[in-house]
C-alpha positions in Angstrom: -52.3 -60.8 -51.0 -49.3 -62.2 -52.8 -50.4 -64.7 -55.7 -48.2 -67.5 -54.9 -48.2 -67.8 -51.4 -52.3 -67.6 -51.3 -52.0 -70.2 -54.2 -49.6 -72.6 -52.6 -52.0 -72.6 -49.2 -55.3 -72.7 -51.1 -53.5 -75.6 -52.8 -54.3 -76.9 -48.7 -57.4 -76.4 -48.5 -59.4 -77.6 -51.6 -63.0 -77.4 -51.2 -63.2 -75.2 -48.6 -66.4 -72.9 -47.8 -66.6 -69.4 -46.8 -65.6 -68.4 -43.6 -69.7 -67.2 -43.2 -70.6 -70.8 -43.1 -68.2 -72.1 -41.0 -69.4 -74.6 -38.8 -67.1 -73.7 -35.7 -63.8 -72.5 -34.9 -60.6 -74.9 -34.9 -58.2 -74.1 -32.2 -54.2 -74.3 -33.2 -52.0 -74.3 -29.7 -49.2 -72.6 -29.9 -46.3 -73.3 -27.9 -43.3 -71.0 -27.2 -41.3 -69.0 -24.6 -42.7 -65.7 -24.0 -41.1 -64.5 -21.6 -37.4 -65.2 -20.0 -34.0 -66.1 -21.7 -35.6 -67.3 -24.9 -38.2 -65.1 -25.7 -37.0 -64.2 -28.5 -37.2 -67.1 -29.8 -40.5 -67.4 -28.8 -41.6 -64.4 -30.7 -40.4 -66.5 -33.9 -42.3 -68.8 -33.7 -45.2 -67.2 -32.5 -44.9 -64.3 -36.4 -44.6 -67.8 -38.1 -47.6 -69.5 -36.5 -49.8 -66.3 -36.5 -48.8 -65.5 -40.3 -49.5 -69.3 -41.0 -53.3 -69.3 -39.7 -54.3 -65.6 -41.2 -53.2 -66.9 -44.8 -55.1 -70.4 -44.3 -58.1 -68.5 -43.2 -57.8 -66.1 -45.7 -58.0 -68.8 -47.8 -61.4 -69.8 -46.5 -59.8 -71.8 -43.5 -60.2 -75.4 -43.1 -62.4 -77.7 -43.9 -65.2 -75.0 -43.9 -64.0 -73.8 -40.4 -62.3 -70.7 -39.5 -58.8 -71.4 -37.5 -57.8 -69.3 -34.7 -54.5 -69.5 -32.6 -54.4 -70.1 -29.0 -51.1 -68.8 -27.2 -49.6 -70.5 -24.3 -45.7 -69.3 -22.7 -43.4 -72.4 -21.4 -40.7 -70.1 -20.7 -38.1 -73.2 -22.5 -38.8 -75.0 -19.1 -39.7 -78.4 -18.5 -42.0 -78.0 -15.9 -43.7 -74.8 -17.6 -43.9 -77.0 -20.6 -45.9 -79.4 -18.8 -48.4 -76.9 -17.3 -48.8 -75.5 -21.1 -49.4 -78.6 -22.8 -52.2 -79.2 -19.9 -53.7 -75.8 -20.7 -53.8 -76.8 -24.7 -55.4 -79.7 -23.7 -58.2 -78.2 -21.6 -58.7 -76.2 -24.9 -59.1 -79.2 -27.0 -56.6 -78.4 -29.4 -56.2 -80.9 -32.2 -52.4 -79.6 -32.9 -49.6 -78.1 -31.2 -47.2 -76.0 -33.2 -44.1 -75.5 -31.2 -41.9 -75.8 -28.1 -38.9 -75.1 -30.0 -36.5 -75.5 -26.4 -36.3 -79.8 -26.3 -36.4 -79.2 -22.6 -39.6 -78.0 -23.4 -41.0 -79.9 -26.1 -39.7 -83.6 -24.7 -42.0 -83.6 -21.5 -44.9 -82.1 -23.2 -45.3 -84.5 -26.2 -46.0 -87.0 -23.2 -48.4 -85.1 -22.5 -50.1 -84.7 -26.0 -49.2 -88.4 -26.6 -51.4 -89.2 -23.8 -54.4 -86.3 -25.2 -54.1 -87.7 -28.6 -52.9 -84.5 -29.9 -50.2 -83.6 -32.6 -47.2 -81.9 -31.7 -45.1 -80.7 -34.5 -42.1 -78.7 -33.1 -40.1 -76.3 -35.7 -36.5 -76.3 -33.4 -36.5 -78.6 -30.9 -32.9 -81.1 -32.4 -32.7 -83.3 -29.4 -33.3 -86.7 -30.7 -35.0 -88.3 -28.2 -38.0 -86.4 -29.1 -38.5 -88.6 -32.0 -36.9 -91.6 -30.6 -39.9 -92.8 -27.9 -42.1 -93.9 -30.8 -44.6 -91.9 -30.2 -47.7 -91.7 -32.5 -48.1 -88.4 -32.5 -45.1 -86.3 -32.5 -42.8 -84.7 -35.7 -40.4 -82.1 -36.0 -40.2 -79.7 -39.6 -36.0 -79.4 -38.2 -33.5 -81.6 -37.9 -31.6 -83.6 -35.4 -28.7 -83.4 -33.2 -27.4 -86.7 -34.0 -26.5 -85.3 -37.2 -25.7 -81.7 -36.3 -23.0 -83.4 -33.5 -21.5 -85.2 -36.2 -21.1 -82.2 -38.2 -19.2 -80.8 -35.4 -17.2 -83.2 -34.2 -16.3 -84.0 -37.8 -15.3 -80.2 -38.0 -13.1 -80.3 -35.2 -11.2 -83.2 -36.1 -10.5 -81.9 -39.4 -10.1 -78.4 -38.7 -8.0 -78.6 -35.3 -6.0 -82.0 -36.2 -4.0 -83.2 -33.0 -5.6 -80.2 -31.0 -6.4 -80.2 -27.1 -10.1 -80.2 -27.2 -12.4 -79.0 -24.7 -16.6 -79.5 -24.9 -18.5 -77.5 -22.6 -22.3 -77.8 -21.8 -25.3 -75.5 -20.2 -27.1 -78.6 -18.6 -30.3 -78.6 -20.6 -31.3 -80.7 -22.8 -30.4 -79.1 -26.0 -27.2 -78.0 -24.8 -25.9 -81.2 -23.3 -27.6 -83.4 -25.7 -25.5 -81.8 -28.6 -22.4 -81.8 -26.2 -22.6 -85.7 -25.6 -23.7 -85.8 -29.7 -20.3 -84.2 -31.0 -18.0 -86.0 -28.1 -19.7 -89.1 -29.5 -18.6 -88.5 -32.8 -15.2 -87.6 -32.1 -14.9 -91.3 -30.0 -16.1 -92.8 -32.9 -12.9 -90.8 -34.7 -10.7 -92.3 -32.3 -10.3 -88.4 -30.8 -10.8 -88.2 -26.7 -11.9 -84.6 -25.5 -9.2 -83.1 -23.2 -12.6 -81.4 -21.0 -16.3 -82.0 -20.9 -17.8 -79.5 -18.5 -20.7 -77.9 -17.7 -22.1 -74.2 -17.2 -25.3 -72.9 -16.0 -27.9 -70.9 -17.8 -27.6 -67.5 -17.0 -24.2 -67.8 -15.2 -22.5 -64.9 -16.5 -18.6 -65.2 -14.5 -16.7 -68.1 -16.0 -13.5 -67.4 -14.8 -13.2 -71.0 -13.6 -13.7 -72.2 -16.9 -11.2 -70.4 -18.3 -8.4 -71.3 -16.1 -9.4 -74.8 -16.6 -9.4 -74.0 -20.6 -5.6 -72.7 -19.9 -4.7 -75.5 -18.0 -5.7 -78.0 -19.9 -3.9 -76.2 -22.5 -6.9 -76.6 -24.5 -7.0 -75.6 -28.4 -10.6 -75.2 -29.6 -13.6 -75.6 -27.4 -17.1 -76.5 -28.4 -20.4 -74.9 -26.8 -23.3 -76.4 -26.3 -25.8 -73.7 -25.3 -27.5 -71.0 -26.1 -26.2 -67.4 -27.4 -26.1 -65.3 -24.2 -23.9 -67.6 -22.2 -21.7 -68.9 -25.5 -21.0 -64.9 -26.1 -19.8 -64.2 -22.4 -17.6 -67.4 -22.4 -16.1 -66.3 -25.6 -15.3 -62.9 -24.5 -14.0 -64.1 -21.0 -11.9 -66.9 -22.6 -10.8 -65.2 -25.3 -9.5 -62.0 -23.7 -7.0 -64.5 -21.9 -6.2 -67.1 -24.7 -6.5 -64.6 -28.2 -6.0 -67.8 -29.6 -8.3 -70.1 -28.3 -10.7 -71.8 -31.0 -14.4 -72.0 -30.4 -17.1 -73.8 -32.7 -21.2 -73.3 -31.7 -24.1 -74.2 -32.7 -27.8 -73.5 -34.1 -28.8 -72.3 -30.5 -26.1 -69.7 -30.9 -27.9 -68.3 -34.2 -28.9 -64.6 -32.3 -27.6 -61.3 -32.8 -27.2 -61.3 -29.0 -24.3 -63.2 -29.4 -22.4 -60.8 -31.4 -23.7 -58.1 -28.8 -21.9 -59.5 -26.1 -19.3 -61.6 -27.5 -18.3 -58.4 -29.4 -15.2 -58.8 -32.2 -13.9 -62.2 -30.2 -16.9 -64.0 -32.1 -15.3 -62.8 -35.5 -14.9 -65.9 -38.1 -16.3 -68.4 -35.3 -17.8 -71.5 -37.4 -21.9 -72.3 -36.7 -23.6 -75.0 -37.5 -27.3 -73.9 -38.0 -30.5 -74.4 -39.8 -30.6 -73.9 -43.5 -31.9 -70.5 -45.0 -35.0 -71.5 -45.5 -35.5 -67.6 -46.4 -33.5 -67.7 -49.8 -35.7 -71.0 -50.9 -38.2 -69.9 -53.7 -41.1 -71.5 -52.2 -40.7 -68.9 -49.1 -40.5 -65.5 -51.4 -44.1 -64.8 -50.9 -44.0 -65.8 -47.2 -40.4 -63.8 -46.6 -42.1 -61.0 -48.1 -45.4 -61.0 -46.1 -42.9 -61.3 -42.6 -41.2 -58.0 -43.8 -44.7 -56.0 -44.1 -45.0 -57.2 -41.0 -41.5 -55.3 -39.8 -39.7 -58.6 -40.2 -37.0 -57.4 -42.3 -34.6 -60.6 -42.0 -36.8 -63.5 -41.2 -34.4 -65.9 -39.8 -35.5 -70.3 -40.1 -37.5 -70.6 -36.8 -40.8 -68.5 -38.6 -40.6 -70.2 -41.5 -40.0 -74.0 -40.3 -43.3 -73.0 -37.9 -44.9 -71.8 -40.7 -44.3 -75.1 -42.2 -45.4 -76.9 -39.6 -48.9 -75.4 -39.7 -48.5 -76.1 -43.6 -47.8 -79.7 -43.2 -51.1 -80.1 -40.4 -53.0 -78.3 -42.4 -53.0 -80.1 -46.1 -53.1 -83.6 -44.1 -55.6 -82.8 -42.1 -57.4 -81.8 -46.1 -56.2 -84.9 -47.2 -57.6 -86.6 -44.2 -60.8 -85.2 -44.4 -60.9 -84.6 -41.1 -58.7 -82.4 -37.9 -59.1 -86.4 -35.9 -55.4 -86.2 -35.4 -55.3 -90.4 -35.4 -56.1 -89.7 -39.2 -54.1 -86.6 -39.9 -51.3 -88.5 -38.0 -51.7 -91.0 -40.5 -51.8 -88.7 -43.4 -48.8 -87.0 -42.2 -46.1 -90.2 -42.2 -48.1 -91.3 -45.5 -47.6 -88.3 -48.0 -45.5 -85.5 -49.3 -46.3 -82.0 -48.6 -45.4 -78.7 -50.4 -44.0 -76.1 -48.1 -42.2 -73.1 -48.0 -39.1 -75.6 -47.4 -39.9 -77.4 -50.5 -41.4 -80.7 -50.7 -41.2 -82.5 -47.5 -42.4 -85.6 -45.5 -41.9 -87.3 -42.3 -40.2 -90.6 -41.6 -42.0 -93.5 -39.4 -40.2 -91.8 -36.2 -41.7 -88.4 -37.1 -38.7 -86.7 -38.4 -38.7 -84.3 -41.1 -37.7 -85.5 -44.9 -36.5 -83.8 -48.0 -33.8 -81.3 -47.2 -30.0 -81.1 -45.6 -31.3 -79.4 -42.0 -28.3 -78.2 -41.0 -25.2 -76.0 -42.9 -22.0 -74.6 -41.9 -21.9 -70.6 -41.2 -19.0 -68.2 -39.7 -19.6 -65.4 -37.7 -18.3 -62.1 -39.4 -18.8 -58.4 -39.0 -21.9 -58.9 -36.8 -23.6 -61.7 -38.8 -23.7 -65.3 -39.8 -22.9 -65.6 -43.0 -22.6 -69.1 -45.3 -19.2 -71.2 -44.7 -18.9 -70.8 -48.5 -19.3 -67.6 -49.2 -16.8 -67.1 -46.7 -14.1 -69.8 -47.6 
């Protein structure tokens, strides 16, 4: 065991007892697609969670009780979502870590709100998860609201005077961050030439991209996720080489580059920050890559965190009662492999920029800067 990283979550757990006298088992949902589109980002959340609750225990567990994860798939669909966050609640689960896909997550914090159970979601951006003021709800990433304006900031200042065209997947990332970045450029003054949508998993956009030529659009905006936002690319751009595109954090997959191919060379991203190259991760980044995790990308480590944050307020609390630990958790400051954080009185993380500028190059997402 790394020093630092069994330090910092000891640090958690003060006065903890030996797993041998535990007094019973504490139950940590877990929320994530396992299977369809998303998996794999499912499978990041689930290394981050699972890496999470064998350090705590390691550490002795919590409040003199071993922690042990329980698994449940909502495929990034509402309706799935639902029927998981029922299951966690037949478990009695005081916390939820997960539902990264808002599509997911917004439906089953009703759910939890109703239970009395915490959610805290590492990568679900659609504001209106925070924006219901609900008790028991918070996010470790940021919002759309601010990730829109980002873009449409972008656009306007990198494509003055352009033809711009915002196009959409339906769901409720997808369009939320759409209508978040058209938003933005109204309040610029700047009217998009198209809004349109796609569906997930369409894979023939040939209809888009005649309307993209004649609309003679300049730069176009996705609002999606990778697999879609790489065929559109490669469609589109194989007729307009010049056609601008800007994406965003749900674009963050090496699929993209898979199947966009060289047409997603020096695309801009906006995406969550590297989390990896923060010193308070170092121990963390290196347990993920024993683990074959080579390049542990944000989503494991803002879950990890959100474990983290549950954890030391539920210490702080004295208790797992999650009216107290949701008490604890808008109250204090927390130490976390993303630094020192908190949570505002909507649930929304504090203490860091969440999202940064990258460019698609040579197969990768690099930083804007290093780039520039």
């Amino acid at each position: 065991m790394v020093g630092g990283r069994f330090t910092a979550l000891a640090a958690a757990c003060l006065a903890l007892v030996t797993i041998s006298n535990a007094r019973a088992e504490v139950k940590i949902g877990v929320a994530m697609p396992l299977t369809g589109p998303q998996a794999w980002i499912g499978e990041q959340v689930r290394a981050g969670a699972e890496l999470a609750v064998e350090d705590l225990n390691r550490g002795g567990g919590l409040l003199g009780e071993p922690l042990a994860v329980v698994l449940v798939d909502d495929y990034c669909d509402p309706d799935q979502a639902v029927a998981a966050a029922h299951k966690l609640v037949a478990e009695g689960v005081p916390v939820v870590v997960g539902h990264q896909c808002s599509g997911a997550a917004i439906p089953a914090s009703a759910i939890y709100e109703d239970a009395g159970i915490i959610l805290i979601s590492p990568a679900a951006t659609n504001p209106r998860l925070t924006e219901r003021g609900l008790r028991y709800t918070f996010r470790t990433c940021g919002r759309d609201d601010l990730q829109g304006a980002m873009i449409g900031d972008r656009l306007a200042e990198d494509w003055p005077g352009a033809d711009i065209a915002i196009v959409h997947d339906g769901t409720a990332y997808g369009q939320g961050i759409a209508e978040e970045a058209r938003r933005r450029l109204n309040e610029l003054g700047i009217d998009t030439a198209l809004f349109a949508q796609v569906q997930p998993g369409q894979t023939e956009f040939s209809g888009l991209v005649a309307a993209l030529q004649a609309g003679g659009i300049d730069v176009v905006f996705y609002g999606g996720y990778a697999a879609e936002a790489g065929l559109i690319v490669r469609q589109a751009k194989a007729r307009l080489p010049d056609l601008g595109f800007v994406v965003p954090d749900g674009v963050a997959s090496e699929d993209f580059w898979l199947i966009a191919g060289a047409a997603a060379e020096g695309i801009p991203m906006t995406s969550f920050m590297e989390a990896q190259k923060l010193p308070p991760a170092a121990d963390v980044v290196e347990a993920f890559r024993s683990q074959g995790i080579d390049q542990p990308i944000s989503t494991e480590l803002y879950t990890y965190a959100a474990a983290q944050v549950w954890a030391q307020a539920a210490q702080s609390a004295g208790t797992t009662d999650p009216a107290q630990v949701a008490e604890a958790l808008r109250r204090e400051r927390f130490d976390t492999v993303l630094g020192r954080i908190g949570f505002d009185a909507k649930g929304d993380v504090t203490g860091f920029d969440p999202f940064v500028w990258y460019v698609w190059t040579d197969g990768k997402w690099a930083p804007k800067e290093l780039t520039d």
